[in-house]
Backbone as CSV, one residue per row, in Angstrom:
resi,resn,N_x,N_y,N_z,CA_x,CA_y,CA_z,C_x,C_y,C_z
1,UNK,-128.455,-3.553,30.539,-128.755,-3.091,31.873,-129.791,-3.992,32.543
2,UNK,-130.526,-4.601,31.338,-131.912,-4.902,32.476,-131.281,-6.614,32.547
3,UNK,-130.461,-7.115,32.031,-129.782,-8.161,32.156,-128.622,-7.893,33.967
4,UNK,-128.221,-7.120,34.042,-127.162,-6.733,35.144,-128.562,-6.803,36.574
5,UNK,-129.755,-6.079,36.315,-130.183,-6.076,37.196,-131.375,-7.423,37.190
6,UNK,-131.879,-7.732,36.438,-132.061,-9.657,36.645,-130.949,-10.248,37.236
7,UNK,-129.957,-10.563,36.675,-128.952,-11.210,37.086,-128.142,-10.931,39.300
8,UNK,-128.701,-9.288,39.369,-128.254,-8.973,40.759,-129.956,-9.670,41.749
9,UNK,-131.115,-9.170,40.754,-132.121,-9.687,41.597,-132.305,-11.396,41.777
10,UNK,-131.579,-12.380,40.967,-131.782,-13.610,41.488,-130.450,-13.963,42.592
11,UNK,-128.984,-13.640,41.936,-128.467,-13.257,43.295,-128.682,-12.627,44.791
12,UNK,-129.451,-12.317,44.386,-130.493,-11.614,46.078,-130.854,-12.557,46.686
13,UNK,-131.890,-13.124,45.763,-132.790,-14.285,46.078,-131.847,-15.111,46.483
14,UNK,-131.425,-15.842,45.875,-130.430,-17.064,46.464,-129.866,-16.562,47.255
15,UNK,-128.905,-15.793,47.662,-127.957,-15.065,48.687,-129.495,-15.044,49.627
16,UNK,-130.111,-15.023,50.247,-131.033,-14.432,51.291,-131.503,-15.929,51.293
17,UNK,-132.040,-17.033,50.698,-132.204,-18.252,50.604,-131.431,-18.684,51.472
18,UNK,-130.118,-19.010,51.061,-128.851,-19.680,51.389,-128.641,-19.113,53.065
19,UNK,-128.582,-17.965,53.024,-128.250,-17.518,54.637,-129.570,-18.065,55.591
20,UNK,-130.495,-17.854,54.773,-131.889,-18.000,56.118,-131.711,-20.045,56.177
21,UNK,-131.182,-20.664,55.349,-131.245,-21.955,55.107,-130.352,-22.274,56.332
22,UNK,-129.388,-21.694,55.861,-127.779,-22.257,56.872,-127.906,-21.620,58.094
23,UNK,-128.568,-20.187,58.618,-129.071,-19.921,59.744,-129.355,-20.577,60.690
24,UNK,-130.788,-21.524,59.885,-131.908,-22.702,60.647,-131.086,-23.721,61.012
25,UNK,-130.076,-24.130,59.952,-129.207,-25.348,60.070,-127.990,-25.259,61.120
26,UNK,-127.268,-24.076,61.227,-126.483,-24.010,62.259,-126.792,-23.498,63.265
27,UNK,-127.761,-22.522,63.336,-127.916,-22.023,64.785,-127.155,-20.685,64.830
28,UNK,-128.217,-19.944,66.543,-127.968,-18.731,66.064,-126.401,-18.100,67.093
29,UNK,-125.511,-19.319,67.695,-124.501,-18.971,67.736,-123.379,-18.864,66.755
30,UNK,-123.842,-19.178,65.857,-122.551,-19.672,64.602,-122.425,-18.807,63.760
31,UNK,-124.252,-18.591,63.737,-124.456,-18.079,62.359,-126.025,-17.338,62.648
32,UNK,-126.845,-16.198,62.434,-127.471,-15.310,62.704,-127.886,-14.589,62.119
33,UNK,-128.767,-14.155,61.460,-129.435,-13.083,60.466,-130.269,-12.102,60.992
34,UNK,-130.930,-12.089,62.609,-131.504,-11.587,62.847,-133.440,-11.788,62.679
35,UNK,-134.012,-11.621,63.382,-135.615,-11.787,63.360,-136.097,-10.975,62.112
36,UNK,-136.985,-12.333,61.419,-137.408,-11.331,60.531,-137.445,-11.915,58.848
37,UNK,-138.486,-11.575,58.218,-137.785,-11.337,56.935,-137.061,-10.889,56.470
38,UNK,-137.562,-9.246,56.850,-136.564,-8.346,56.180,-135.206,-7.925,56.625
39,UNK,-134.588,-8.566,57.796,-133.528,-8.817,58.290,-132.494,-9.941,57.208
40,UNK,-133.334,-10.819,56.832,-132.686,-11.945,56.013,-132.421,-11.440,54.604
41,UNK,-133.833,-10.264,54.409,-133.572,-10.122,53.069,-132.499,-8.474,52.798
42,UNK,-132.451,-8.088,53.876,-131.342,-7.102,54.088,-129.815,-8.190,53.746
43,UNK,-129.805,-8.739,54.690,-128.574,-9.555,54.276,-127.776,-10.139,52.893
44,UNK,-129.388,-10.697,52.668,-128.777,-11.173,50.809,-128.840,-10.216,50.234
45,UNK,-129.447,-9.255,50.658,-128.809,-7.924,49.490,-127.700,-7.528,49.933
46,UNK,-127.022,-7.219,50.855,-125.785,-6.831,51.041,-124.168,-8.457,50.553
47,UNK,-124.945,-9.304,50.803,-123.921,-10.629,50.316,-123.657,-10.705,48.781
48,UNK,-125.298,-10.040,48.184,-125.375,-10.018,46.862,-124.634,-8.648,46.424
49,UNK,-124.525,-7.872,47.111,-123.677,-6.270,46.436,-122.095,-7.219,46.808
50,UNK,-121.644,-7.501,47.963,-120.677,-7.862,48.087,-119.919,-8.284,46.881
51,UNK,-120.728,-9.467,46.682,-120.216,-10.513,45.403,-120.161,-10.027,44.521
52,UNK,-120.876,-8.576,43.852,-121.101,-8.269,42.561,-119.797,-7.299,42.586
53,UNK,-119.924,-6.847,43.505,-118.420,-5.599,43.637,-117.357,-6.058,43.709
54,UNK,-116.697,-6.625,44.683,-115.279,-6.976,45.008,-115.147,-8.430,45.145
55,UNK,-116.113,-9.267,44.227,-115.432,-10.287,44.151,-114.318,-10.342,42.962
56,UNK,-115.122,-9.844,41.709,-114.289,-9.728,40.645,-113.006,-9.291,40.733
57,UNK,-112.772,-8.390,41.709,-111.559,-7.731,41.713,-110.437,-8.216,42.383
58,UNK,-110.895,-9.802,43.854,-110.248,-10.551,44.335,-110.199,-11.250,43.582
59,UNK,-110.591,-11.834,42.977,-110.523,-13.065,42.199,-109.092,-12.946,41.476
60,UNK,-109.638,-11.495,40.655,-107.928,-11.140,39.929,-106.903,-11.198,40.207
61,UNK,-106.809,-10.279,42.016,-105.713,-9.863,42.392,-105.210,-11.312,43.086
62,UNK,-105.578,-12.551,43.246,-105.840,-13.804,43.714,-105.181,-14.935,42.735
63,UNK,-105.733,-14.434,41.605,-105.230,-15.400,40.961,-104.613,-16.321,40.725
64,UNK,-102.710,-16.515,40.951,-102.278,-17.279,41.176,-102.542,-18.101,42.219
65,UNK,-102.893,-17.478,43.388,-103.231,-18.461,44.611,-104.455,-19.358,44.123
66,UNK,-105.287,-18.812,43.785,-106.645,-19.790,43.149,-105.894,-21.129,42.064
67,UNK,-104.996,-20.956,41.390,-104.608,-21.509,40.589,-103.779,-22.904,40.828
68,UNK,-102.786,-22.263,42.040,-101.772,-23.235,42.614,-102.635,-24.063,43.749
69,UNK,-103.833,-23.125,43.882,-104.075,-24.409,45.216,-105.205,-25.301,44.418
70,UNK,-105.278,-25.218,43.006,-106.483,-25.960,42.133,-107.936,-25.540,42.687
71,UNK,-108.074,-24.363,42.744,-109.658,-23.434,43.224,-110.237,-23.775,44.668
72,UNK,-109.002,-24.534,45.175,-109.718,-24.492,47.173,-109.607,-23.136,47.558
73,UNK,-108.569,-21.812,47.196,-108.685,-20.791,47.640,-109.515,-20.157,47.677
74,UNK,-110.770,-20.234,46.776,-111.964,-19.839,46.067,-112.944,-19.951,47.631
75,UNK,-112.918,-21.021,48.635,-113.528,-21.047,50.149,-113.435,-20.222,50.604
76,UNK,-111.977,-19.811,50.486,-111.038,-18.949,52.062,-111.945,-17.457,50.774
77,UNK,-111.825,-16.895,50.035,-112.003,-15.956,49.313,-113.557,-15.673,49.527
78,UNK,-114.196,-16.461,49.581,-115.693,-16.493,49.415,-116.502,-16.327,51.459
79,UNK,-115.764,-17.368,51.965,-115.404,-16.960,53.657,-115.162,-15.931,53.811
80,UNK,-114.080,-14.466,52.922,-113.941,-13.357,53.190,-115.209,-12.600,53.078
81,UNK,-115.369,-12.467,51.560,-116.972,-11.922,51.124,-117.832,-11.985,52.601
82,UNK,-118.590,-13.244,52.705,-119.409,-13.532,53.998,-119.250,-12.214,55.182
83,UNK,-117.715,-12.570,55.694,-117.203,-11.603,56.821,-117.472,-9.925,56.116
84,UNK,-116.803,-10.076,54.992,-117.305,-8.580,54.740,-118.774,-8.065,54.880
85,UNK,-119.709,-8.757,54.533,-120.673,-8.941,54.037,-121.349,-8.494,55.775
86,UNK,-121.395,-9.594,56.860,-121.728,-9.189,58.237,-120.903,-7.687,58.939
87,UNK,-120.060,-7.668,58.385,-119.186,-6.446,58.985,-120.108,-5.311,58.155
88,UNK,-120.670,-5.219,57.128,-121.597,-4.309,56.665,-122.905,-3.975,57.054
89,UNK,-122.997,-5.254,57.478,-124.581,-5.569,57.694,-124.525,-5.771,58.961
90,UNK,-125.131,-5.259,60.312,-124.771,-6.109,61.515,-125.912,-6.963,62.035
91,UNK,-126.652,-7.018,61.373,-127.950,-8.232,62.101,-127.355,-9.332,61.561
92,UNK,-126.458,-9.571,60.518,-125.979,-10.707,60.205,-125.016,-11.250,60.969
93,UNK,-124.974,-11.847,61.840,-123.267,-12.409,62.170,-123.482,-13.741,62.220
94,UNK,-121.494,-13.661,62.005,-120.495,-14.770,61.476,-120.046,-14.804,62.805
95,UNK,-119.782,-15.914,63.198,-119.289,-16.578,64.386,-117.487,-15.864,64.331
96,UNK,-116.900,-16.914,63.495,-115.566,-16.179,62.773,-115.376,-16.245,61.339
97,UNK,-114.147,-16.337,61.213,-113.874,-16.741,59.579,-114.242,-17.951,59.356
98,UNK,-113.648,-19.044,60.243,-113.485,-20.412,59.982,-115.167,-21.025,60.014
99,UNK,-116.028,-20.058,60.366,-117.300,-20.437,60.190,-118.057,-19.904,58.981
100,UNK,-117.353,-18.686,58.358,-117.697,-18.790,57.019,-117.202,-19.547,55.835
101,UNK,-116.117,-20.082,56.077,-115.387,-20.934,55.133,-116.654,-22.130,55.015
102,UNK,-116.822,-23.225,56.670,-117.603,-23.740,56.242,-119.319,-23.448,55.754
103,UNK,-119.343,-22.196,56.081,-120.843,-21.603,55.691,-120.645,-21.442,54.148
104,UNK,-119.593,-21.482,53.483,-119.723,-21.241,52.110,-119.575,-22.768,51.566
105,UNK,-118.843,-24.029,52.229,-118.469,-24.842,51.667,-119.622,-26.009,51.701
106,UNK,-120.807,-25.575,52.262,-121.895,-26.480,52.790,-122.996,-25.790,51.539
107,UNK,-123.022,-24.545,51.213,-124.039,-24.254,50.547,-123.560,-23.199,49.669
108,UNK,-122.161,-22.883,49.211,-121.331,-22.083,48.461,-121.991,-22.435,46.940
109,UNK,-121.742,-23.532,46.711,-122.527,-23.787,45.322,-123.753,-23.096,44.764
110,UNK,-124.444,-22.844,45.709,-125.751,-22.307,45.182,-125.659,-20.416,44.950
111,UNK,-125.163,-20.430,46.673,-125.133,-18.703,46.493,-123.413,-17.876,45.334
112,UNK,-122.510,-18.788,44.873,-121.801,-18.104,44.339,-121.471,-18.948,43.064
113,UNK,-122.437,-18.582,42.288,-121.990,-19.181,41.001,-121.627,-18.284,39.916
């Protein structure tokens, strides 16, 4: 247990990192977290529940597509998360999809490992 919740609290961290990073870097038409710390850190906790819940379960139901396209689907999948993620949260917004694809593909490495 205390491994599940280390493991969700550095996912926080990075998830709330990564958004306030790419925020500064794109601007707040693209991409938006809202004023604030705790606006940012609302966010990576909700990006971080995202990922912990229903990624596993896309990933599965995904599978072959992840497979045949050699893990580029893994963007478009992770671009979903994001959207889910602002649709939960609303101080966060996503411009569209195609701006979370590249919001994951610029700094995806860090927040979804």
């Amino acid at each position: 247990m205390q491994y599940f919740l280390t493991h969700f609290a550095v996912r926080w961290l990075v998830s709330a990192l990564g958004l306030w990073v790419a925020a500064s870097l794109l601007g707040p038409d693209r991409l938006s977290v809202g004023e604030g710390l705790g606006t940012v850190v609302g966010a990576g906790f909700f990006l971080a529940l995202v990922n912990m819940a229903l990624k596993p379960i896309l990933v599965i139901l995904s599978f072959p597509a992840i497979i045949f396209s050699l893990g580029l689907f893994m963007l478009a999948l992770n671009g979903f998360l994001i959207l889910i993620a602002s649709w939960l949260y609303s101080p966060l917004y996503v411009k569209n999809f195609g701006m979370a694809v590249v919001l994951v593909s610029s700094w995806g490495w860090l927040t979804f490992w």
